[in-house]
FIKOLZA-1660 file (N, C-alpha, C; in steps of 0.1 Angstrom, whole numbers, plus 5000, padded with zeros to 4 digits):
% residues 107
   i   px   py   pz ch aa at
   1 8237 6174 2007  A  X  N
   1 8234 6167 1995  A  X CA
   1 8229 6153 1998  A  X  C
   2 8219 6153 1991  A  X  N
   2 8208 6139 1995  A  X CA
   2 8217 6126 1986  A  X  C
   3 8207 6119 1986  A  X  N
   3 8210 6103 1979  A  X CA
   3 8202 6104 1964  A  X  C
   4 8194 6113 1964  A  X  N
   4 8184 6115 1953  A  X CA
   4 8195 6114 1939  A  X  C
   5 8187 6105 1934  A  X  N
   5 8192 6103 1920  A  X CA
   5 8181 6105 1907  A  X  C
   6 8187 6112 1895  A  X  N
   6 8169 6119 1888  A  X CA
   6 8171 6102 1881  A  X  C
   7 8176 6092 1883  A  X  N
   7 8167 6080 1875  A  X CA
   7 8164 6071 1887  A  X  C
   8 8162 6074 1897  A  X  N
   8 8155 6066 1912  A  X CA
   8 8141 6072 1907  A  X  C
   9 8137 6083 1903  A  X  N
   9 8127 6092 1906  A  X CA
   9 8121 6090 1892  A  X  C
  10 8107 6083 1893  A  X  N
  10 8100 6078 1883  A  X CA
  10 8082 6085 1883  A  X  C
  11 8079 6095 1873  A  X  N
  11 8069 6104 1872  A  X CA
  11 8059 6096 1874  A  X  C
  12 8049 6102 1880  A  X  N
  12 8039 6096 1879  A  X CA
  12 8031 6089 1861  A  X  C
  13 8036 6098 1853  A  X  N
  13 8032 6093 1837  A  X CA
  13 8035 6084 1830  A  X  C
  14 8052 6087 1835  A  X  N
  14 8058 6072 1835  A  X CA
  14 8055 6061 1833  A  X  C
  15 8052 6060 1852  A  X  N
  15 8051 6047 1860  A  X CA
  15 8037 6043 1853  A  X  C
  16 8028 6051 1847  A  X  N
  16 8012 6047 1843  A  X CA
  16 8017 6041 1826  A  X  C
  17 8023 6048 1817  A  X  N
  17 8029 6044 1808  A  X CA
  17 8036 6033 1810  A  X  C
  18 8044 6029 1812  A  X  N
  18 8053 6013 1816  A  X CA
  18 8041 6005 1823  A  X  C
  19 8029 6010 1831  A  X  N
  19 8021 5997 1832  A  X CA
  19 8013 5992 1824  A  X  C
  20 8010 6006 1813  A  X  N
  20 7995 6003 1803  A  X CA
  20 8009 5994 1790  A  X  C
  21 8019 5995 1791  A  X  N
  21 8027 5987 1783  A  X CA
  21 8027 5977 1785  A  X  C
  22 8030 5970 1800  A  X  N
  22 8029 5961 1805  A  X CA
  22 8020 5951 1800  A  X  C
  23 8008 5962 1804  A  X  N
  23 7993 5954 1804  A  X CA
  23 7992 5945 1786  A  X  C
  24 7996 5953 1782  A  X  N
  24 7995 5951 1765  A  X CA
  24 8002 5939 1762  A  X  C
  25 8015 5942 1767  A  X  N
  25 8024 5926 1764  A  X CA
  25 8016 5917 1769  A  X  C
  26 8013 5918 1780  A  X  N
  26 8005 5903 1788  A  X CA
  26 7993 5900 1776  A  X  C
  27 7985 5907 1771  A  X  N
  27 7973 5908 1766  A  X CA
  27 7982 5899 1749  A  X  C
  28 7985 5904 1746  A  X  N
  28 7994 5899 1734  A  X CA
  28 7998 5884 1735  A  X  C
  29 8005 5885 1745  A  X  N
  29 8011 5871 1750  A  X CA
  29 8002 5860 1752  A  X  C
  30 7989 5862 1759  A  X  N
  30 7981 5853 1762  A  X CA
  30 7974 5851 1747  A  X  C
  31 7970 5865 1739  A  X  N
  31 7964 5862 1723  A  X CA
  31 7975 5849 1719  A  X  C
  32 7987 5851 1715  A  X  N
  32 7992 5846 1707  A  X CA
  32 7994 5828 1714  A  X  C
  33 7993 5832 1727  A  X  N
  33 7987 5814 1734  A  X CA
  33 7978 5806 1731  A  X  C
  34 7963 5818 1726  A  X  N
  34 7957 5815 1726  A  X CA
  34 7954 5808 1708  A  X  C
  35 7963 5820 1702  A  X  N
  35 7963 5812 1687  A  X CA
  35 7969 5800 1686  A  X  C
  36 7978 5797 1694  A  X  N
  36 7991 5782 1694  A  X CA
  36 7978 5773 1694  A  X  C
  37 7968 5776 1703  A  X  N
  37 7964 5764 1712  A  X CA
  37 7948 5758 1697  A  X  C
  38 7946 5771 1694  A  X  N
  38 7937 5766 1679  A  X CA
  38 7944 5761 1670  A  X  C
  39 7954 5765 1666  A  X  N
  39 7964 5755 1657  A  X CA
  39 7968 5742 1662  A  X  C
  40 7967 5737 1671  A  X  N
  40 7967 5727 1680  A  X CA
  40 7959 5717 1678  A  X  C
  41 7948 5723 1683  A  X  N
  41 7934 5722 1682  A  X CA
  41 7931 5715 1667  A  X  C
  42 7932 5725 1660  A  X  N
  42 7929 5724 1645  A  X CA
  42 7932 5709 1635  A  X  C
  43 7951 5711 1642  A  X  N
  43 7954 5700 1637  A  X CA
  43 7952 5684 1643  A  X  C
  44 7954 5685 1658  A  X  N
  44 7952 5672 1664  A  X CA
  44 7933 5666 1667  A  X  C
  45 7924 5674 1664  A  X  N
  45 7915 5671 1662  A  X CA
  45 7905 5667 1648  A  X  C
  46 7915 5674 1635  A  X  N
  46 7904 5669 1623  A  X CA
  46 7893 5677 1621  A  X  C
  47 7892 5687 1626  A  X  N
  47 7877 5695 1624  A  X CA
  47 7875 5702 1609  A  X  C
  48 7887 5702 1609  A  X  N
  48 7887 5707 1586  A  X CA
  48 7895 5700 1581  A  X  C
  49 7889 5700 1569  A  X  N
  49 7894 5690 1559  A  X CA
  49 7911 5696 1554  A  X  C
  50 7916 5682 1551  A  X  N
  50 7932 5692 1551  A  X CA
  50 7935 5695 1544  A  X  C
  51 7924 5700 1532  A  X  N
  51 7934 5712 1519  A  X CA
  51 7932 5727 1528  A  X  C
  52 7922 5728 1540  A  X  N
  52 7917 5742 1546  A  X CA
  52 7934 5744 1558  A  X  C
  53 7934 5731 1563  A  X  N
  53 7945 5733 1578  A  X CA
  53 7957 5742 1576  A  X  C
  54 7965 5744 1564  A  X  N
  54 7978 5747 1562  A  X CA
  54 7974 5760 1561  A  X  C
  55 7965 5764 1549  A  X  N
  55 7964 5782 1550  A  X CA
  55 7961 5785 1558  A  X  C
  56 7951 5779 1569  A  X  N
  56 7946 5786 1580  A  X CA
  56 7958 5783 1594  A  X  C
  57 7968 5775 1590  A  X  N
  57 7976 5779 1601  A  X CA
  57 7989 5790 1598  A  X  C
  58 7993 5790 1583  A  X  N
  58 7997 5798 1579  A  X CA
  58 7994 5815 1586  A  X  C
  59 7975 5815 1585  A  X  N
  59 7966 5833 1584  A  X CA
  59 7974 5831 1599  A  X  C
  60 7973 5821 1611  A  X  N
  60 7971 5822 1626  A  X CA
  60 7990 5825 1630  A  X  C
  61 8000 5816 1616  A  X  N
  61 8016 5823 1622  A  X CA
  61 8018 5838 1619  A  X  C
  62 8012 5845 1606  A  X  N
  62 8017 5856 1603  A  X CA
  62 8004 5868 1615  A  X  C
  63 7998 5860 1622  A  X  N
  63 7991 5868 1629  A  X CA
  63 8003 5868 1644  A  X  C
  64 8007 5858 1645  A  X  N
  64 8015 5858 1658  A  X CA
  64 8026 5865 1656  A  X  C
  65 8033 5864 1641  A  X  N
  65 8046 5872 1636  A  X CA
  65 8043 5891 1641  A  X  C
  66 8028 5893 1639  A  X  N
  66 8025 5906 1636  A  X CA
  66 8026 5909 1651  A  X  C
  67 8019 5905 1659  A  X  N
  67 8021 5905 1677  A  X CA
  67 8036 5907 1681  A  X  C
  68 8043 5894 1678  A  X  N
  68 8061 5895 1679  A  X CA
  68 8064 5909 1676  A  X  C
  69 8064 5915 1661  A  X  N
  69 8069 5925 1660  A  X CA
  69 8062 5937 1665  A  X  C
  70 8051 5939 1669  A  X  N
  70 8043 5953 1670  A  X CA
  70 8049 5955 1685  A  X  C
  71 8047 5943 1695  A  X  N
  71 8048 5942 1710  A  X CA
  71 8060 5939 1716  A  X  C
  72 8066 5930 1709  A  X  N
  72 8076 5922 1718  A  X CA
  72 8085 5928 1713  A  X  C
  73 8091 5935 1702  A  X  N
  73 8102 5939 1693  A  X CA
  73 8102 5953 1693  A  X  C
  74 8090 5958 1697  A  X  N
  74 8088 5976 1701  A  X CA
  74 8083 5981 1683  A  X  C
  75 8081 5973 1678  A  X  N
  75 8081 5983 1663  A  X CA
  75 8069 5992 1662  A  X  C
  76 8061 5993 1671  A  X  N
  76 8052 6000 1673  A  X CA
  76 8059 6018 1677  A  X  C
  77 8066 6014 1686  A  X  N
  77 8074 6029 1696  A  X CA
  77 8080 6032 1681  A  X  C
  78 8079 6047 1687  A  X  N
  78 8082 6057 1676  A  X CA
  78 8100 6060 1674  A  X  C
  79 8103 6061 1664  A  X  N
  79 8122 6058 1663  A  X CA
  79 8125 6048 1662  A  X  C
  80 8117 6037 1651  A  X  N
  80 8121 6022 1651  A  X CA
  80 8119 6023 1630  A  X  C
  81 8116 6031 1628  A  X  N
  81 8117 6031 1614  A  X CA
  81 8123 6020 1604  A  X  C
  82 8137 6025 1606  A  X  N
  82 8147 6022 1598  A  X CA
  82 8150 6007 1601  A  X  C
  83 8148 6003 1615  A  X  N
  83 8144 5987 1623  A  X CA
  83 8133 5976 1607  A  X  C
  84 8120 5987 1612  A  X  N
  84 8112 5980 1605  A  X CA
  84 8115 5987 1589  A  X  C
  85 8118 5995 1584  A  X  N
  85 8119 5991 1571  A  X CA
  85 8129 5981 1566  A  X  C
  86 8138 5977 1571  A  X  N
  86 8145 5969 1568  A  X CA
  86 8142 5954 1571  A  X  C
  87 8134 5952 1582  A  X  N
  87 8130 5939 1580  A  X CA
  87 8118 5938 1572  A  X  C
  88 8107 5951 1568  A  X  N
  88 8100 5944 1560  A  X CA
  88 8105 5946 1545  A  X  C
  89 8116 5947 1543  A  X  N
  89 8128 5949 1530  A  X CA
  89 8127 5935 1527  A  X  C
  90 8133 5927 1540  A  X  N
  90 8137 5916 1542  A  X CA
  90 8123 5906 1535  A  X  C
  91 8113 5908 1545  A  X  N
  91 8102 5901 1538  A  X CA
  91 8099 5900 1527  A  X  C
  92 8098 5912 1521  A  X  N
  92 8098 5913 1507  A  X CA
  92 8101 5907 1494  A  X  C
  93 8121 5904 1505  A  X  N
  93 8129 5900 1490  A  X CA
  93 8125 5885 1491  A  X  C
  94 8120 5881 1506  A  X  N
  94 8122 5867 1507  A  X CA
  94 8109 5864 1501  A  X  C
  95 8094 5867 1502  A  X  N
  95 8084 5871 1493  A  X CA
  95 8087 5865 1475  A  X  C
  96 8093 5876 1475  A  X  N
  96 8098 5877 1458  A  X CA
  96 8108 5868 1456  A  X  C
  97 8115 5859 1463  A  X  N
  97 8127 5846 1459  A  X CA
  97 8118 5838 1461  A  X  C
  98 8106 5835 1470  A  X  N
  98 8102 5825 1471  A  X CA
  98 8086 5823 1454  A  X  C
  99 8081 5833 1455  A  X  N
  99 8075 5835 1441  A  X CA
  99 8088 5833 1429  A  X  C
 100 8094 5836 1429  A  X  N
 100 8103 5832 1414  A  X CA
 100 8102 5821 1418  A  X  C
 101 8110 5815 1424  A  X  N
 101 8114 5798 1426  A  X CA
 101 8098 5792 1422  A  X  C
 102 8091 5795 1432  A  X  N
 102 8073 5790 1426  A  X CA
 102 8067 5790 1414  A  X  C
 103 8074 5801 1409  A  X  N
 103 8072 5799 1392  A  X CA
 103 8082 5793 1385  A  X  C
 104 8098 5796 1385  A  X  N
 104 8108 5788 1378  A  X CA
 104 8100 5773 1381  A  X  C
 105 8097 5767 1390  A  X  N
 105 8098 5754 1396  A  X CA
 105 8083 5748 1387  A  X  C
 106 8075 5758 1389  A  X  N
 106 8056 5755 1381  A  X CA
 106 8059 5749 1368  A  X  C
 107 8070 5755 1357  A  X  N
 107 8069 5754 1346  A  X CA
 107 8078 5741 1345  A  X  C
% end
């Protein structure tokens, strides 16, 4: 009897799968660097007038939020359903409390 263990022993499909995963996080990670660093940009230099700065840093966090959760949080991988319906439950209600309060508050 050898030392072989079946989780030492990593398929060749595997090992190609966990690197094209890999590759993706890095790729993601450096995007969402790269969005920090125009928000940055954006704001410490003045280049738009500031009724434009806030929504357009707003479009550049819910683009990073979407990265976090597709890449970094797996919600992409298959059997995360119930994961993601319930946080975007979450979004939703927080969505819809923050629209009421927006209108209780308008009037």
């Amino acid at each position: 009897m050898g030392n072989t263990n079946s989780n030492e022993k990593v398929n060749p499909f595997q090992k190609q799968k966990n690197k094209e995963e890999m590759k993706r996080q890095l790729i993601s990670f450096a995007l969402m660097i790269i969005l920090t660093l125009i928000a940055f940009a954006i704001v410490a230099t003045g280049v738009m007038q500031k009724i434009y700065v806030i929504p357009v840093l707003v479009i550049l966090a819910v683009i990073q939020v979407a990265f976090q959760f597709y890449y970094f949080m797996h919600m992409k991988d298959k059997d995360h359903g119930m994961p993601a319906t319930i946080i975007y439950g979450g979004v939703w209600a927080a969505l819809l409390t923050l629209a009421g309060l927006g209108v209780v508050s308008w009037w």
